[in-house]
N, CA, C and O of each residue as an XYZ file, in Angstrom:
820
protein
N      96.311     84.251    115.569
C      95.876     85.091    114.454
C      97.076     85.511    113.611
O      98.067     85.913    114.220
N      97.099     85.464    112.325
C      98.291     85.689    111.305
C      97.437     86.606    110.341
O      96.412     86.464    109.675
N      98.508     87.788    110.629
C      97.627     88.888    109.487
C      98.912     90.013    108.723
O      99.725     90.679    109.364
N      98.849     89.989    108.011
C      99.660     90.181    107.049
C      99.514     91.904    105.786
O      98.736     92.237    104.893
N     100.393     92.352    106.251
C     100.571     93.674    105.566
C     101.341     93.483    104.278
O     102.420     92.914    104.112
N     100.552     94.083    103.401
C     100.468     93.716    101.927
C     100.885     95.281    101.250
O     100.339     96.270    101.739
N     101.768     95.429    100.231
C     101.915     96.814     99.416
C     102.937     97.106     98.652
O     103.741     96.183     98.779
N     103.369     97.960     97.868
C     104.825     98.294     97.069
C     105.753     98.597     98.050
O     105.634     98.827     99.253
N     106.916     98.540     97.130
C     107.968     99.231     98.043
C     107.422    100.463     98.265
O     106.800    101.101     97.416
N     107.682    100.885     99.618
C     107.740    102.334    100.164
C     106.149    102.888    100.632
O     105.690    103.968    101.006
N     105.623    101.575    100.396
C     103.714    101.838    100.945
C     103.662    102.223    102.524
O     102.810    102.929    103.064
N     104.503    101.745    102.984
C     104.615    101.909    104.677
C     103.771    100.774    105.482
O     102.877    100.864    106.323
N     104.490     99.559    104.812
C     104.296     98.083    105.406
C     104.998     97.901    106.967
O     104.477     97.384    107.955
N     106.164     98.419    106.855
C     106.995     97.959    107.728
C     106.524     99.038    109.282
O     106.476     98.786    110.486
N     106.318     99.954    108.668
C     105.863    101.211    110.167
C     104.328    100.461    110.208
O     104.221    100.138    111.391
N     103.246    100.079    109.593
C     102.305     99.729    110.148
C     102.939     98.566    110.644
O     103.608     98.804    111.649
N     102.950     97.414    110.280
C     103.663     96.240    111.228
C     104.061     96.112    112.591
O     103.847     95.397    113.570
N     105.091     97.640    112.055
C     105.413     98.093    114.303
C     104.077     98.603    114.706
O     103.394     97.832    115.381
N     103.686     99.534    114.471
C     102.592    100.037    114.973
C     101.032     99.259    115.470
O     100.214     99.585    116.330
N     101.086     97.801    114.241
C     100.100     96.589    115.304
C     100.597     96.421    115.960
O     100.195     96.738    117.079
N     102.400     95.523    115.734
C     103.213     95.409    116.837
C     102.490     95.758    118.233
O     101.844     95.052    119.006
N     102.746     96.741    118.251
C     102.456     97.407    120.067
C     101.221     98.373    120.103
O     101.289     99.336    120.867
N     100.013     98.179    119.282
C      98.650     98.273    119.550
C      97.979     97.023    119.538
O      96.793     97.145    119.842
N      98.322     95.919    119.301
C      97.570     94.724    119.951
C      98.635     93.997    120.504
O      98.320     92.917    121.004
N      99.805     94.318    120.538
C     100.994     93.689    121.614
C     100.916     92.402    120.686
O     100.886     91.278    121.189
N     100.894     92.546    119.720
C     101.684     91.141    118.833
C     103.054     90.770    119.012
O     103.968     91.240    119.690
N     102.918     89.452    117.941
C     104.774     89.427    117.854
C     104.413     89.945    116.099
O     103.310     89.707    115.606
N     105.374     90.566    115.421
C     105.977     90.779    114.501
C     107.094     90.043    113.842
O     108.051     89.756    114.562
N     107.124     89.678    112.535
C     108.262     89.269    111.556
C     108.193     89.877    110.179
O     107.363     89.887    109.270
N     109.565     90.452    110.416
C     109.364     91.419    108.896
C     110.195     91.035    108.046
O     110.907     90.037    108.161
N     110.158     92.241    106.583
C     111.240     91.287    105.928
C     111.962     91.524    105.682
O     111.989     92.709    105.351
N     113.187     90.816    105.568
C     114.743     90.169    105.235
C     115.504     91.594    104.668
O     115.762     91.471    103.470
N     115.920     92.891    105.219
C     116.237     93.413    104.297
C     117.609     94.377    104.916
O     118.050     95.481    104.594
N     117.968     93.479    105.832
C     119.300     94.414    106.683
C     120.081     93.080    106.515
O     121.261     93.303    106.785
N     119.912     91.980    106.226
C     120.786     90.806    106.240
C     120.510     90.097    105.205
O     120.535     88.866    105.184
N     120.207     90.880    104.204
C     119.968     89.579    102.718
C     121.116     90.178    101.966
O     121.378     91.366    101.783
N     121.823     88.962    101.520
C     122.797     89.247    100.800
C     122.692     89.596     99.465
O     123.784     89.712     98.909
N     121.676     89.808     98.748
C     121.276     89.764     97.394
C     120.987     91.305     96.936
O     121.410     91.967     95.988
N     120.055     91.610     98.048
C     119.978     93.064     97.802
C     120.518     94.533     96.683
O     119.908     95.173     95.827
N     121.920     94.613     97.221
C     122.528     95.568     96.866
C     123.047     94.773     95.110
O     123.319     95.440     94.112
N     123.054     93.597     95.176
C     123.777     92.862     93.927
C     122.521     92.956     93.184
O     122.655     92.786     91.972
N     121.234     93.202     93.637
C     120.081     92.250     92.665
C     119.883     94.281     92.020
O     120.082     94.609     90.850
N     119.578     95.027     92.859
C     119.321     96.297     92.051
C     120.717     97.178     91.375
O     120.454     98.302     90.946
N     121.891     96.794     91.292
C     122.640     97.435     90.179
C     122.764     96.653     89.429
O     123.258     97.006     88.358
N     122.264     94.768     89.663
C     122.377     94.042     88.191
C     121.231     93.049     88.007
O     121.487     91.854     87.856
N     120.057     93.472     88.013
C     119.061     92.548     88.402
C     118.857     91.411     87.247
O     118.311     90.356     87.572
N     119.174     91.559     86.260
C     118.776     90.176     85.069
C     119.945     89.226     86.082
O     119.706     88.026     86.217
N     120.912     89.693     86.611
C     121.807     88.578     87.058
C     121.440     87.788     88.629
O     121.782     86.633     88.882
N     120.758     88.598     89.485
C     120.618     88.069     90.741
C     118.829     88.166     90.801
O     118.236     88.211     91.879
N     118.261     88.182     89.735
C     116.814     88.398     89.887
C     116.515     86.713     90.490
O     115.427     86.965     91.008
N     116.683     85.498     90.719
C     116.253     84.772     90.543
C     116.715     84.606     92.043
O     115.807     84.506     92.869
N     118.203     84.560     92.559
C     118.712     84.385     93.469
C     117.913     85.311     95.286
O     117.824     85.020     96.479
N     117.532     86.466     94.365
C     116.882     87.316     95.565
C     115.708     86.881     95.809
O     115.560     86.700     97.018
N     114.468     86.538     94.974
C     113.379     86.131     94.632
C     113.054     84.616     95.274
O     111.940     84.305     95.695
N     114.541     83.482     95.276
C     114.223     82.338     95.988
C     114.454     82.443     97.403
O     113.971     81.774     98.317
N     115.499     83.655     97.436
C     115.936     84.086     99.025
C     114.861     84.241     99.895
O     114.807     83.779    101.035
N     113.666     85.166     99.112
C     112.660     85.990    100.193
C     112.070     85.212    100.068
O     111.413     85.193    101.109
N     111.611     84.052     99.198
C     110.241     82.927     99.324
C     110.814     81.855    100.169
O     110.091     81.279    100.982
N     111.890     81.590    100.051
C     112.393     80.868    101.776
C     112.249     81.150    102.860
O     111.850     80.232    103.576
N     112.524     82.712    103.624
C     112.195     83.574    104.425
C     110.881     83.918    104.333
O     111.072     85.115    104.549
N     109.932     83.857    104.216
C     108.831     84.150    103.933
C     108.202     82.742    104.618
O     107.569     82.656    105.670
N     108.551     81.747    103.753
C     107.998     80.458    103.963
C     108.183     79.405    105.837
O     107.566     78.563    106.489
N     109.550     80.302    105.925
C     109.969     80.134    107.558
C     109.297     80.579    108.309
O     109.044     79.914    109.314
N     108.692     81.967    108.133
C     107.967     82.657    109.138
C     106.588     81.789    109.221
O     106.122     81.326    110.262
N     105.900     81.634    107.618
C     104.543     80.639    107.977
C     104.627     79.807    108.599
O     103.945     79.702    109.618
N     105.774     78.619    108.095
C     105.857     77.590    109.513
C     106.078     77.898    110.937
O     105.467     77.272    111.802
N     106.939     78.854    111.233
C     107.122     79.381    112.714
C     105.604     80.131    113.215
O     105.264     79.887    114.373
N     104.799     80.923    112.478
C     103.613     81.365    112.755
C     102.201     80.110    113.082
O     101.332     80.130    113.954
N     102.447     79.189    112.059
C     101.597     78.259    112.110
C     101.890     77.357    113.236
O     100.940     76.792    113.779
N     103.435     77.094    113.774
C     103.462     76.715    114.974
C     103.316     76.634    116.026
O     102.787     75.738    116.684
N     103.998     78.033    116.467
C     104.104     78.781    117.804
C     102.652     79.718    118.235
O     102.670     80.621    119.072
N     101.210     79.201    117.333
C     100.268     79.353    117.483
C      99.904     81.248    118.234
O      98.896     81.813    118.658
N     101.119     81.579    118.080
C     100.830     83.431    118.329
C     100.176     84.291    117.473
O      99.922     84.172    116.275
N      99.856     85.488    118.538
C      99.269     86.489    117.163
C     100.736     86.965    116.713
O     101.810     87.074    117.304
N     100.207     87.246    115.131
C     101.374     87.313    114.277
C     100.852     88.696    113.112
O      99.835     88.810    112.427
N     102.223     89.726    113.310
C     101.847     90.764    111.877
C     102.913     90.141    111.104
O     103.896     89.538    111.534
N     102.623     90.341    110.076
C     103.737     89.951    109.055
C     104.167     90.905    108.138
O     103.128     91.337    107.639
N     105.363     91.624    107.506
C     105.512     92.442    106.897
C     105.790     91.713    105.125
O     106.757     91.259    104.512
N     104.485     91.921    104.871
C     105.154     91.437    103.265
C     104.445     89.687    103.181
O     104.947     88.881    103.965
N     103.487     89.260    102.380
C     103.060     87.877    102.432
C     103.918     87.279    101.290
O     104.567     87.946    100.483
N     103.830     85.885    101.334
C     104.652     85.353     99.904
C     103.741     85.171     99.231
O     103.818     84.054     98.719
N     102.573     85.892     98.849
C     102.282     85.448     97.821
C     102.521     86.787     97.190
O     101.693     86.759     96.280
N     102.947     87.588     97.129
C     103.369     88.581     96.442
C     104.565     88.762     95.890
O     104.785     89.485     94.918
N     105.547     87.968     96.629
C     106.376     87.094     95.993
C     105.986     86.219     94.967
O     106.145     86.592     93.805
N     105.669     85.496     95.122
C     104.961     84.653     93.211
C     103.841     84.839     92.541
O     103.326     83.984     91.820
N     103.269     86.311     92.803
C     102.065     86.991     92.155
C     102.667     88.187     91.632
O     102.192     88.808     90.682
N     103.569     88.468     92.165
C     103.711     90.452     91.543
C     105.026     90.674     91.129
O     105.310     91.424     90.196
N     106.072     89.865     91.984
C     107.562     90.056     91.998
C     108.394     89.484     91.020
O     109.169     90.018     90.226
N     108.067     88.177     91.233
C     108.861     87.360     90.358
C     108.264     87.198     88.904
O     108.963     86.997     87.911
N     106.812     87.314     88.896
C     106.116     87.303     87.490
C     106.580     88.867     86.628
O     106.487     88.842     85.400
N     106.900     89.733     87.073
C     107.603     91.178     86.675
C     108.524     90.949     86.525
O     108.819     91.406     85.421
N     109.595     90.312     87.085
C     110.710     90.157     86.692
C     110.958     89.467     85.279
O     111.865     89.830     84.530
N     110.005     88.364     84.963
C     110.000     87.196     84.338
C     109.670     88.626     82.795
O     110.022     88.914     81.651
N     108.929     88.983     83.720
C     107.957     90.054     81.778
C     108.735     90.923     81.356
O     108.739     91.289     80.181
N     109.811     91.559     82.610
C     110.444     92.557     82.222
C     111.767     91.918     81.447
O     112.353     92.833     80.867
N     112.300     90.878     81.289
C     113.469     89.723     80.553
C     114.255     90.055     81.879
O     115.451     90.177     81.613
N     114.002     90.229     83.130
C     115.278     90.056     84.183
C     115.309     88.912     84.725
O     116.223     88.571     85.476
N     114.088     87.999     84.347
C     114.111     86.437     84.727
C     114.371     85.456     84.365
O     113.375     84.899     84.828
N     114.902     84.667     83.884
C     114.597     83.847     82.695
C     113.492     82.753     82.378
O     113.285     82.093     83.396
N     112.792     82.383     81.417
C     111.790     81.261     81.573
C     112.072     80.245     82.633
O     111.475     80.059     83.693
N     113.547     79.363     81.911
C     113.967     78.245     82.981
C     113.910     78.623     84.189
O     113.322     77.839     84.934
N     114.528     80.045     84.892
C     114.335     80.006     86.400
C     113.160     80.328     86.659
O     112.835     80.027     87.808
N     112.155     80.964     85.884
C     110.996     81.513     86.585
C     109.940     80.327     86.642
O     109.034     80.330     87.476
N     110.063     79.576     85.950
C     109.135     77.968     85.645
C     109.960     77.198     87.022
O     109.304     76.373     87.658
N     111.265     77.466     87.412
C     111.635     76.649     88.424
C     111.527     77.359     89.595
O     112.080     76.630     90.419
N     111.115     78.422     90.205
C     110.518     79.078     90.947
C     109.319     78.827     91.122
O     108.984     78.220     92.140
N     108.399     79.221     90.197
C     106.730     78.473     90.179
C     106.604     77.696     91.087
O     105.914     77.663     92.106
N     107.769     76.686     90.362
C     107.503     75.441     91.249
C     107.736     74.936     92.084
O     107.299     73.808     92.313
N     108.577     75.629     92.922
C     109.059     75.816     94.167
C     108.047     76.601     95.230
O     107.603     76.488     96.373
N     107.990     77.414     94.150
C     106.396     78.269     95.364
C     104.908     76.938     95.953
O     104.383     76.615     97.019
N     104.785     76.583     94.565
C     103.561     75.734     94.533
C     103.687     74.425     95.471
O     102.757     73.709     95.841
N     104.675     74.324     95.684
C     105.344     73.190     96.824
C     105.116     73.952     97.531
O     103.996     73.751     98.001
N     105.762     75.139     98.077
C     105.456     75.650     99.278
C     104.115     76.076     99.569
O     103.927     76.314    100.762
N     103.124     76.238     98.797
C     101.578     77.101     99.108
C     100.606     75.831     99.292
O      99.494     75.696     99.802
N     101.567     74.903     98.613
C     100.480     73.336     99.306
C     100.203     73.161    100.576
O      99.170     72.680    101.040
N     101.761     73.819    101.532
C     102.044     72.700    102.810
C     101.403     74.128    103.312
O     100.248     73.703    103.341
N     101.322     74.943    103.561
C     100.564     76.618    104.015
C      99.272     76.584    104.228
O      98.561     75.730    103.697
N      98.714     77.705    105.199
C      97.165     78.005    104.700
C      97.684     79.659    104.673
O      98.648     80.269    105.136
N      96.613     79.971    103.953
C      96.703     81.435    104.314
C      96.609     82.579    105.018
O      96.018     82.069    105.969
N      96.745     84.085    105.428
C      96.882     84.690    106.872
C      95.274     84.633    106.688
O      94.556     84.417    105.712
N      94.989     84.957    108.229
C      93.406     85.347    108.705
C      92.949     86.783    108.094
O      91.779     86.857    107.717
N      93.576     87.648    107.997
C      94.055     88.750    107.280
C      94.920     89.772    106.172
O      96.118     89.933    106.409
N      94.662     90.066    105.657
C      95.537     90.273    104.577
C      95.390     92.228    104.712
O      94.297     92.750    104.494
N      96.026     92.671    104.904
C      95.879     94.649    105.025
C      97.007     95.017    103.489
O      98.195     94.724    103.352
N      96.239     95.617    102.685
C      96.863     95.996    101.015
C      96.589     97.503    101.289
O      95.457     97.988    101.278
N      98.013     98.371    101.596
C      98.129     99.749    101.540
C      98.583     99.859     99.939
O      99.573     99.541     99.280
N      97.055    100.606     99.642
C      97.252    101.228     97.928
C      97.787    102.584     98.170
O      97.390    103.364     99.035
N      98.975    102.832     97.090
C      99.551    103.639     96.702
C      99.803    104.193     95.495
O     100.385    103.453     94.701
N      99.491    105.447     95.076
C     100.317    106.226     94.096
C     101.935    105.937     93.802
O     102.594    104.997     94.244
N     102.137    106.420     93.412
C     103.645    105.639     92.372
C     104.230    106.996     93.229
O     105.034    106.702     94.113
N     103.859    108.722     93.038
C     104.675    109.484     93.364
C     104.934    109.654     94.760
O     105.738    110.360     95.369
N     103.572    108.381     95.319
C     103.867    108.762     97.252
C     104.592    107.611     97.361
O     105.289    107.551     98.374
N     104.629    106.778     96.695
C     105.720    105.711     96.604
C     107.170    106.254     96.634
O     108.088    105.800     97.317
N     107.229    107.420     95.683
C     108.819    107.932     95.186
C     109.124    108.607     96.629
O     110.257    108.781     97.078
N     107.823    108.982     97.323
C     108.316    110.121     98.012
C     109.097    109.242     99.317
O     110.191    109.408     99.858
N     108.130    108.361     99.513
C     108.551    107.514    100.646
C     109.514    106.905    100.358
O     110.143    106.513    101.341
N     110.028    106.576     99.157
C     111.278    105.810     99.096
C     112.130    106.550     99.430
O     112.963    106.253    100.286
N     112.088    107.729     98.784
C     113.721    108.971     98.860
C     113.727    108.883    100.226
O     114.716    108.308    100.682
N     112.703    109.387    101.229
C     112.465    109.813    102.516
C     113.019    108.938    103.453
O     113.397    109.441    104.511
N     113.122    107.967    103.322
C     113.546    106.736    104.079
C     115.354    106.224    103.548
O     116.175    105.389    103.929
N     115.299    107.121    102.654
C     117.297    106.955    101.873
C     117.970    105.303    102.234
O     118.983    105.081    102.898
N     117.331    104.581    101.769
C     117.821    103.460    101.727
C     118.657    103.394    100.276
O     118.096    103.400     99.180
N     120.490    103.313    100.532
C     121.270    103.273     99.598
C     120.928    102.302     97.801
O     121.172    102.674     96.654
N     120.340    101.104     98.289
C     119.984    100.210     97.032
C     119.259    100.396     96.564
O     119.049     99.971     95.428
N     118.329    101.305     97.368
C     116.646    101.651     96.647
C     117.045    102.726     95.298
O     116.486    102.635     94.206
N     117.782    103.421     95.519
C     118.362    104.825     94.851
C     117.926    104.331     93.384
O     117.021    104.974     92.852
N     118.382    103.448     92.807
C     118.233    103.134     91.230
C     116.555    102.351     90.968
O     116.319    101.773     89.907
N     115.813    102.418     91.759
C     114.266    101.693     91.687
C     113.645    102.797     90.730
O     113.642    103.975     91.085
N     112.948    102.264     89.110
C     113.043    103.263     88.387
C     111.049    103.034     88.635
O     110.335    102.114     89.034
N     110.794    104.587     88.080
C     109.137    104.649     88.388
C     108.423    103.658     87.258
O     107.310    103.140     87.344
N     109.379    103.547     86.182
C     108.215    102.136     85.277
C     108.444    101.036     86.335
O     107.291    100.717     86.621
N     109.352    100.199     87.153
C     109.819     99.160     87.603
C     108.409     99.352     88.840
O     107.664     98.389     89.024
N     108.206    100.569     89.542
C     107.524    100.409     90.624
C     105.836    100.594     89.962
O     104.816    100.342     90.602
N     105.899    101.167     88.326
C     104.541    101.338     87.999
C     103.819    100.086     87.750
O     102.631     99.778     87.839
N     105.471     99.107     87.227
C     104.442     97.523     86.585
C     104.101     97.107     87.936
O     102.903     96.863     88.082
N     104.797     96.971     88.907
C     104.615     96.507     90.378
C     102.697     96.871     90.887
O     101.875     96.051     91.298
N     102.554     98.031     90.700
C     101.694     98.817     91.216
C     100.319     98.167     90.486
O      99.270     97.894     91.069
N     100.657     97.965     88.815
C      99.832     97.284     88.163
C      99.593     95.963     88.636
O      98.415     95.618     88.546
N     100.488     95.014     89.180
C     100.311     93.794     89.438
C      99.497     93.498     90.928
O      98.843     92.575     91.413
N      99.825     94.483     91.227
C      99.122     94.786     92.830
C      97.747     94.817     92.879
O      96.985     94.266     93.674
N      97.523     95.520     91.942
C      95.980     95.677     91.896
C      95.157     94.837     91.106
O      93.927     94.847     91.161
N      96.121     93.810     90.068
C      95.228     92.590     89.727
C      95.147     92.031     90.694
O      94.010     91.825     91.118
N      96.299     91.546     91.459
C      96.207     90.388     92.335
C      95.451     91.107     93.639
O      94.880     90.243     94.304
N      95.347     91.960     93.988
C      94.200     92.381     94.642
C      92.759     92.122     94.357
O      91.960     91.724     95.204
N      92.490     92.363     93.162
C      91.138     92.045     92.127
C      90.797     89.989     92.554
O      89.710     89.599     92.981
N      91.630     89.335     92.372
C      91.959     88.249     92.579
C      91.866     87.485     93.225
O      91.507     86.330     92.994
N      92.302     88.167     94.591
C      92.963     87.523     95.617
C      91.776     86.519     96.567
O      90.857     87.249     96.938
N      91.663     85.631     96.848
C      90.696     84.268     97.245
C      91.586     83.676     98.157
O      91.461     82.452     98.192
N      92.740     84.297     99.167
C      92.874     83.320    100.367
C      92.198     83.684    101.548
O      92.357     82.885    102.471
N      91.396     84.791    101.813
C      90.932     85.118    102.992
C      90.747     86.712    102.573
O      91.021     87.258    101.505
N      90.186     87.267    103.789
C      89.507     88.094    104.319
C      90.358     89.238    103.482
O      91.444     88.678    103.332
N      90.446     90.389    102.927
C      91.470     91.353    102.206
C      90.798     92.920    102.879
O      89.577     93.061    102.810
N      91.693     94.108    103.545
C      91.031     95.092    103.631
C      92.079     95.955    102.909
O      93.283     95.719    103.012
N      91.524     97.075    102.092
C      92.339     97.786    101.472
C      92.091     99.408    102.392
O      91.137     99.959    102.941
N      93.792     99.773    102.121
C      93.719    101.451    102.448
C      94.296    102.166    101.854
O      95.523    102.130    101.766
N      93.777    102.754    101.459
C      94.517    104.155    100.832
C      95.036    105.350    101.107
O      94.481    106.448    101.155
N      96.982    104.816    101.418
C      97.310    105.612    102.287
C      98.200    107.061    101.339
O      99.263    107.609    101.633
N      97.246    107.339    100.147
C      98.569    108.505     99.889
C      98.136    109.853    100.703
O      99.026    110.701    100.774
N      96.869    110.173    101.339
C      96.244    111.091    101.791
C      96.721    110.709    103.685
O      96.253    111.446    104.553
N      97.322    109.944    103.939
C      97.666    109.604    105.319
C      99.195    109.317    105.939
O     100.008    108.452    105.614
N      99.263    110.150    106.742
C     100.558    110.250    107.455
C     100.328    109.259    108.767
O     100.219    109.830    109.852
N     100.260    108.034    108.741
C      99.553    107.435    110.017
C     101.326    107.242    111.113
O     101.222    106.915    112.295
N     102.439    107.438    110.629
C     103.530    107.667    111.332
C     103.583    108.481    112.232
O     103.745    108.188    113.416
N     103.391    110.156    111.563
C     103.581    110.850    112.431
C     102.518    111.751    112.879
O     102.722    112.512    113.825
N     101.224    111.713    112.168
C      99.985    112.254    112.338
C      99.110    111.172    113.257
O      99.081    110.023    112.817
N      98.471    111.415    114.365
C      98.069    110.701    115.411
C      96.474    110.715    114.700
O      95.785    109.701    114.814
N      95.971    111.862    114.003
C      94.614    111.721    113.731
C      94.661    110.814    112.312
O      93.579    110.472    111.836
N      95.650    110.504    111.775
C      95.558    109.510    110.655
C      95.706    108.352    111.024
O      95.198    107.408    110.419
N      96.716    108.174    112.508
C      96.781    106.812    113.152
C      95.471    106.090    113.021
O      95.037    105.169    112.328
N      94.975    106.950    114.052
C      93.238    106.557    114.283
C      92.740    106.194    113.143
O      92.274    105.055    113.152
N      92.659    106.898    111.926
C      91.592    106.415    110.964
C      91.978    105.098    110.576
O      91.071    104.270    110.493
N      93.586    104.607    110.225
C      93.645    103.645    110.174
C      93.589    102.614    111.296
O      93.308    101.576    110.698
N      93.677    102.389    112.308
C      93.131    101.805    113.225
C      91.667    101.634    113.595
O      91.419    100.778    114.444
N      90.511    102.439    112.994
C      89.207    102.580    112.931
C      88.932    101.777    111.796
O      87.783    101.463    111.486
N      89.875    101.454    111.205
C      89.786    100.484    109.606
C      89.747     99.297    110.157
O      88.807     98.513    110.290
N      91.178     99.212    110.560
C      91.599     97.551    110.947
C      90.758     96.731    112.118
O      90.543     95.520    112.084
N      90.212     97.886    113.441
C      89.514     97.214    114.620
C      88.949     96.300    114.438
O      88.994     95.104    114.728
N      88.225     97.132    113.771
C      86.561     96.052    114.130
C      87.212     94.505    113.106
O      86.779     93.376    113.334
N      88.239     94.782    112.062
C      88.265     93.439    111.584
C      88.796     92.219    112.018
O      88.348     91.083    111.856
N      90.186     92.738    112.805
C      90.441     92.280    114.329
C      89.574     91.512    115.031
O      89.676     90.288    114.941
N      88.659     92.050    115.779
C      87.639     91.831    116.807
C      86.593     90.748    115.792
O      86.077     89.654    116.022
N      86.592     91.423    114.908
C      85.501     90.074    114.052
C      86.511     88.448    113.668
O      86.153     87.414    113.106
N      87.446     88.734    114.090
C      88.367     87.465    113.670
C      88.172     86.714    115.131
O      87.632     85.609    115.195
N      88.721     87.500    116.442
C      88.285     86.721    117.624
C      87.115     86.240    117.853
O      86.969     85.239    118.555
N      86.061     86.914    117.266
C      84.527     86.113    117.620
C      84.787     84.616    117.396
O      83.883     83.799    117.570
């Protein structure tokens, strides 16, 4: 089973991820963001490394599908690629931090890769507010995040919810976590876990 946590920066992809992690004793693969070299270069100069970070994570991204599709395990995934060439790189492209030539040569690099793929059994899209976005970003003080400006995370937020509107690879459950502390509140755990169960259990049938 391959199921995949979907959302903006600072939605709280990565704490649900652990948290299937070790409520259905999965394996987990998250993403790239203590060892990507692009990072810290792509947010104080992004028209310059927008293209370079963007092919980074759709490589990494694209490794985990083949390793998931292989090693035939249950699998959470933090972050799918198609949000990578639905929300990320098409923002970059609108905002002029992309350029046509690289973003047309990206495309097409994705579209090679989404041929040889199928898609997760699951897809989990934590919707967020922009200001529980801000809050969770500060809260978590990740040094590169510091300059992530609220139009940059508002077009994001916009693109999220087309390609949500959209989305045709499988099964999609949405939550809406600005009213939920499912980290450190045990009765919000539950509600979200009362979300995800039964969709779980309807995948093993």
């Amino acid at each position: 089973m391959h199921v995949v946590i979907a959302g903006n920066i600072g939605a709280g992809k990565t704490s649900l991820t652990e948290i299937l992690q070790k409520h259905y004793n999965w394996e987990a693969l998250f993403e790239d963001v203590v060892e990507n070299p692009y990072l810290d270069d792509f947010y104080s100069e992004m028209e310059r490394w927008s293209f370079n970070l963007q092919i980074y994570f759709l490589n990494s991204r694209f490794r985990q599908i083949l390793e998931i599709q292989k090693n035939g395990k249950n699998v959470v995934q933090d972050r799918s690629i198609y949000e990578d060439a639905h929300i990320f790189a098409p923002n970059l492209h609108s905002m002029g931090l992309m350029t046509h030539r690289d973003f047309n040569n990206y495309l097409a690099v994705f579209e090679l890769m989404e041929s040889l793929v199928k898609g997760p059994d699951l897809m989990i899209y934590l919707r967020s507010s922009i200001s529980n976005l801000v809050s969770q970003i500060h809260k978590r003080g990740r040094d590169y995040e510091n300059t992530i400006s609220i139009e940059y995370l508002s077009r994001l937020n916009e693109r999220y919810e087309a390609w949500v509107h959209g989305y045709d690879k499988g099964k999609m459950i949405i939550i809406d976590v600005d009213n939920l502390d499912f980290v450190d509140n045990k009765n919000d755990l539950q509600t979200v876990l009362n979300i995800i169960d039964p969709e779980v259990k309807s995948l093993k049938l």
